[in-house]
C-alpha positions, 0 to 999 in steps of 0.5 A, spaced: 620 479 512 617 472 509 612 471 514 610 479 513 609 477 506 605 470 508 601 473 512 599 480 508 597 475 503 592 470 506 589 476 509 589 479 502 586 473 500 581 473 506 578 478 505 577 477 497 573 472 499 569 475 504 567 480 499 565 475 494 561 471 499 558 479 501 556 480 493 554 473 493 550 474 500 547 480 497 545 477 490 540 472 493 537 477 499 535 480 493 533 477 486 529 483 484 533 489 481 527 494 479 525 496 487 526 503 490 533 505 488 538 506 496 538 514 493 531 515 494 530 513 501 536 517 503 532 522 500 526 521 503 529 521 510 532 528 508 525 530 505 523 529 512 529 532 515 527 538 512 520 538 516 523 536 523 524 543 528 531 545 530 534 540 535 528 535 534 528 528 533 523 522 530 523 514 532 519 509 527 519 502 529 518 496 524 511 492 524 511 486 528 510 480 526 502 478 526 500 470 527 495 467 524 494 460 527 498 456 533 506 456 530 503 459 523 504 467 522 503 471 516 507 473 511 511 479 512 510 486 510 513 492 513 510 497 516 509 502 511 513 509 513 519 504 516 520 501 509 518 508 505 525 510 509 528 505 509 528 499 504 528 494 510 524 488 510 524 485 515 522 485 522 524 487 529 528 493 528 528 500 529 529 507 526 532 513 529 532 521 525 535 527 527 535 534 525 542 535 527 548 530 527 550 527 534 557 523 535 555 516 535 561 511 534 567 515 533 563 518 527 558 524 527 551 521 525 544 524 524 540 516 523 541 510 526 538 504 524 537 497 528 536 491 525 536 483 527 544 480 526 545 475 522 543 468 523 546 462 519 541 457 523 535 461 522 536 463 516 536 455 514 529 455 516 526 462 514 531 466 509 537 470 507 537 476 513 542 483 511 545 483 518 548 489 520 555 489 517 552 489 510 546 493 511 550 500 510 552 499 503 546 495 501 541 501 505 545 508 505 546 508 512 552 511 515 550 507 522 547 501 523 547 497 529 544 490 531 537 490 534 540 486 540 544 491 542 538 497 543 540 502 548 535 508 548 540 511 553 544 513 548 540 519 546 539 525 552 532 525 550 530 531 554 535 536 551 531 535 545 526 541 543 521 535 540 521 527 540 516 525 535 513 518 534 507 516 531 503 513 537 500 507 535 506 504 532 509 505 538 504 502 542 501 496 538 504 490 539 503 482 538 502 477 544 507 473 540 515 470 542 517 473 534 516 480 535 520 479 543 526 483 540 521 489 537 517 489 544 524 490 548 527 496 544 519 500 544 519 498 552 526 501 553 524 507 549 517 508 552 521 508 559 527 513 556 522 518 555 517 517 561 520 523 565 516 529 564 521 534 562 521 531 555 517 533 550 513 528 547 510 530 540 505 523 538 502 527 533 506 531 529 510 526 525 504 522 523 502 529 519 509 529 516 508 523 513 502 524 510 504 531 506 511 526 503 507 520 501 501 524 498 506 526 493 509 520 489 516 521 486 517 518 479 520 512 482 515 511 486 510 512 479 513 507 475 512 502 481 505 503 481 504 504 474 507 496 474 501 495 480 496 498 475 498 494 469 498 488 472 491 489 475 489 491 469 492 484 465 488 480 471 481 484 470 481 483 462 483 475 463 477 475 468 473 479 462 475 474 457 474 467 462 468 470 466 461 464 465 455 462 468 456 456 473 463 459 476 465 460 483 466 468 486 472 464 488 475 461 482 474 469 479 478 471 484 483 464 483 483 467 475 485 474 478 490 472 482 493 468 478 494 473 474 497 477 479 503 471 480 505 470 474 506 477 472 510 479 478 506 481 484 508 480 491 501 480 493 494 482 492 495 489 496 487 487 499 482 482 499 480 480 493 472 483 492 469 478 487 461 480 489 455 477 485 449 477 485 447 480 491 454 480 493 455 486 488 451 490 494 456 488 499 462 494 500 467 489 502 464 483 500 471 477 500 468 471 502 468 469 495 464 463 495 457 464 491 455 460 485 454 464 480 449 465 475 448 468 468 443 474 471 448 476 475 453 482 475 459 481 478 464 486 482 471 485 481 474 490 486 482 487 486 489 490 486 495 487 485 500 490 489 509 491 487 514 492 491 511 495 496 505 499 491 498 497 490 494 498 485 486 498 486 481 498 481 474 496 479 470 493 473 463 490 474 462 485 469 455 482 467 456 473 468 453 472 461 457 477 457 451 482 456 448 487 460 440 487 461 436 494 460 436 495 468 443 494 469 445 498 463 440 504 466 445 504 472 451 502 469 451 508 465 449 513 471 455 510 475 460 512 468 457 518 467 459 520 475 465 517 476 467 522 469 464 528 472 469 525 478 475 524 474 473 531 471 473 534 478 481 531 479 485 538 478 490 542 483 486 546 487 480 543 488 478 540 495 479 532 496 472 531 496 470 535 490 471 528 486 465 525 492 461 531 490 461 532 483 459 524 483 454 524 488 449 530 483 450 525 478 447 520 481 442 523 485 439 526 479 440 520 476 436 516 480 430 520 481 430 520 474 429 512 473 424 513 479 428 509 484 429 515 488 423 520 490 427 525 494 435 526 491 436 527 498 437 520 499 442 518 495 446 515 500 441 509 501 444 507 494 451 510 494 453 510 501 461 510 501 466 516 499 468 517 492 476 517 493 482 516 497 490 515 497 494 511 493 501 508 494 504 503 499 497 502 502 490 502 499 488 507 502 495 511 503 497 516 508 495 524 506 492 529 509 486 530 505 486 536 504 486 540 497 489 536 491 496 536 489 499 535 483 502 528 485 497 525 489 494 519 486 487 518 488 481 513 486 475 515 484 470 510 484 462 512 485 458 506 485 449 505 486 448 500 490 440 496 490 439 490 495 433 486 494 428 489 499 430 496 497 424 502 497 423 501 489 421 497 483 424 490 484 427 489 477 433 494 480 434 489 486 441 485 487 443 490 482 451 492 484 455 497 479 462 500 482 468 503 477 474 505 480 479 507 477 487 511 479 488 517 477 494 521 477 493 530 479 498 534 474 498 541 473 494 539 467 489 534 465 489 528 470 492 522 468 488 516 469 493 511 470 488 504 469 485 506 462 487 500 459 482 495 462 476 497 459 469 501 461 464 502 458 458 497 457 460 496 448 468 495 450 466 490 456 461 486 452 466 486 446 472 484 450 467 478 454 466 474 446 474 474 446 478 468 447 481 466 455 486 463 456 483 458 461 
C-alpha cells in the first residue's frame, strides 16, 4: 500500500510538472495575446463546412518554405487559407475538413490536422515549435497528428461525393530539403486520388474561400484596423521627416521603422517609395533614387499585423508644398478617388468604384488639355481602381457585387512620364491616393482617414517637427 501511495504521488507529481513545463512551452510559443482567438478559426472551418455538399471532403497544405540564396531562406509566412483556418504558423503541415464525421483514432472526428513533432535540437536553432501534443488546446482540434506520420490512405477517397483541393497549393513546390515533409504528404495525396473513380473538384474550394475571406468578422477588423493605424503613424512620420537630399530608401527606412517599433511582423509588400520619375512606376521598390526638392514622392506602404495588412498611399511634395502643375493633378485624383469611396455601397458592382473614378479624371485631363480625346484616359490611369484587402494585399474575393463587410482599396492615381503626349510642365508628375475602406449597410467607413489627404493638411502636417 505504501508503495501504491509512493508511486501514485510521484506520478501526481510528474505530471504537475509536465503541465508546467506545457503552460511554460505555451507562453514562449506566443508572446503576442491579441491574435485570432482559437474561437474564430473554429468558426471559420464551420463556416466552410457549411458550404461543403453532403459527404464531401476538402484538403489544404501549408506554404513551403521559400529559399532566398544557398542555405538562407526567407522568413516564414503561411499560406493564407491554411492559417485563416487554422492559426498555425508554421510549415509542413497538412489539413483535412469533412462535412460528415468519420471514426479516426477511437474517436469521431470531422478534421484532422498534421503538423511537424517537436524537436528539442532544432528548436535550438530555429525556435519553440507546438508539436502535436499541445496543438489540440492551443488550436481547438479534436485530431492532430505529426507530419511524419501522413497516411492518405486513411481516407476511401472514392466513396467521397466531392474531393476539394485548390490546385495550385497542391502543386506548387520549392526544390528545397526544408519543405522534404510537406512534398511527401502532397505527393502521398496526389497518388491516393489518381484513380478515376474519385471525383476531384480543383476549383470549387478556391471560390468558397473567396466568398468567406471577402466578408471580415469583427475580429478579423480589429486586426486590420491596428495594420492600418500603424501605417497611418509611419505615413505622418514620413510627412513630417521628408527633405530634399533624402534617399527613396531611407524614406522607406523612416516607414519601416515605424512599422517595428509599433509592432508590425512585416510590411505586408514592398515598400513603394517613387520620385520623381519614380512617382510614374506602378510598383516602383527599388527604392534607391536621390531626391530632390522638385520632386513628389509616392509612398505606397502597408504594415502588416497578425497575419493582416493594410495598404495605403499619400503623394507628398519633397520640399514641403506643391507646384501649380502638381496641385492640378493632385486635386483631380481627390476629387476622383471621393467620387470612388462615394461609389463603396452594397449592391453595386466592384468596379462601380474604377468607374466613377475613371470619369472623373477622363474629364479632368481633357479639361487641363493634357488629353485631347477622354477615350484615353488609360494612357495616364493605367490600373484598376480597387481590390480586397485582409490576409493579403490583394486578398481573396470574388469580385462580385460589394457586400457589407468587404473592405477595399480605392485608389485612382494620374500618372504622366516624361516624353508623354503633352505640355512638358506635366512630365514626371506621379500622383496616387489610396485609402481602405470598409462597406456597411450604411455610409462606407474609410478606415485609414487618420493620415492626411488634401493638398492644405499635408502641406500644414510637412512644417510640423519629426522625430528623426
Amino acid at each position: 500500500m505504501k508503495y501504491t501511495l509512493f508511486f501514485y504521488l510521484l506520478f501526481q507529481i510528474a505530471m504537475l510538472v509536465a503541465q508546467q513545463d506545457s503552460e511554460k512551452h505555451l507562453t514562449r510559443y506566443r508572446y503576442d495575446s491579441d491574435g485570432l482567438t482559437v474561437s474564430f478559426h473554429q468558426e471559420r472551418r464551420a463556416a466552410l463546412r457549411e458550404k461543403m455538399e453532403p459527404n464531401s471532403i476538402s484538403v489544404f497544405f501549408a506554404n513551403p518554405i521559400k529559399n532566398r540564396s544557398n542555405d538562407v531562406d526567407y522568413e516564414y509566412h503561411q499560406d493564407p487559407n491554411f492559417y485563416y483556418l487554422t492559426g498555425f504558423t508554421e510549415p509542413n503541415a497538412a489539413l483535412v475538413i469533412l462535412k460528415d464525421s468519420i471514426f479516426i483514432d477511437s474517436k469521431w472526428t470531422s478534421e484532422v490536422l498534421w503538423i511537424p513533432e517537436r524537436n528539442p535540437t532544432k528548436e535550438v536553432w530555429d525556435g519553440r515549435r507546438l508539436g502535436p501534443e499541445l496543438a489540440p488546446e492551443f488550436l481547438g482540434f479534436s485530431t492532430v497528428k505529426p507530419n511524419t506520420k501522413f497516411d492518405a490512405t486513411i481516407f476511401n477517397w472514392k466513396q467521397y461525393s466531392s474531393v476539394n483541393f485548390i490546385a495550385e497549393n497542391l502543386y506548387k513546390s520549392d526544390i528545397n530539403l526544408s519543405n522534404q515533409l510537406l512534398a511527401e504528404m502532397k505527393l502521398g495525396f496526389q497518388q491516393a486520388i489518381q484513380p478515376k473513380r474519385v471525383k476531384k473538384n480543383e476549383k470549387q474550394l478556391k471560390i468558397w474561400m473567396a466568398e468567406l475571406r471577402q466578408i471580415k468578422q469583427p475580429e478579423e477588423l480589429v486586426l486590420m484596423q491596428k495594420a492600418i493605424d500603424i501605417t497611418l503613424l509611419a505615413q505622418i512620420e514620413l510627412m513630417k521627416s521628408l527633405k530634399e537630399e533624402m534617399t527613396e530608401y531611407q524614406t522607406e527606412a523612416i516607414i519601416e521603422y515605424v512599422f517595428k517599433r509599433e509592432g508590425a511582423e512585416y510590411p505586408g509588400f514592398p515598400s513603394i517609395q517613387g520620385g520623381g520619375e519614380n512617382s510614374c512606376v506602378l510598383h516602383y521598390t527599388s527604392n534607391r533614387k536621390k531626391l530632390a526638392n522638385n520632386h513628389l514622392l509616392v509612398s505606397d506602404v502597408g504594415a502588416e499585423y497578425r497575419g493582416y495588412t493594410a495598404d495605403v498611399t499619400r503623394t507628398l511634395p519633397v520640399d514641403g508644398v506643391f507646384s501649380v502643375e502638381e496641385k492640378a493633378i493632385y486635386n483631380l485624383v481627390l476629387k476622383a478617388q471621393n467620387a470612388g469611396i462615394r461609389a463603396c455601397k452594397p449592391g453595386n458592382s466592384f468596379r462601380s468604384t474604377h468607374e466613377a473614378s475613371t470619369e472623373i479624371i477622363a474629364e479632368g485631363l481633357y479639361q487641363l488639355g493634357i488629353l485631347k480625346d477622354k477615350r484615353q484616359v488609360r494612357k495616364y490611369f493605367m490600373h484598376g481602381t480597387s481590390h480586397y484587402l485582409g490576409l493579403d494585399v490583394h486578398d481573396w474575393g470574388t469580385y462580385g457585387n460589394l457586400e457589407s463587410g468587404n473592405v477595399i482599396t480605392v485608389e485612382p492615381g494620374i500618372y504622366i512620364a516624361e516624353g508623354s503626349d503633352c505640355d512638358p510642365k506635366w512630365w514626371n508628375i506621379g500622383v496616387r491616393i489610396e485609402d481602405d475602406i470598409l462597406i456597411t449597410d450604411s455610409e462606407p467607413i474609410n478606415l485609414s482617414e487618420g493620415a492626411p489627404r488634401t493638398i492644405e493638411e499635408i502641406e500644414e502636417m510637412m512644417k510640423m517637427e519629426a522625430q528623426f
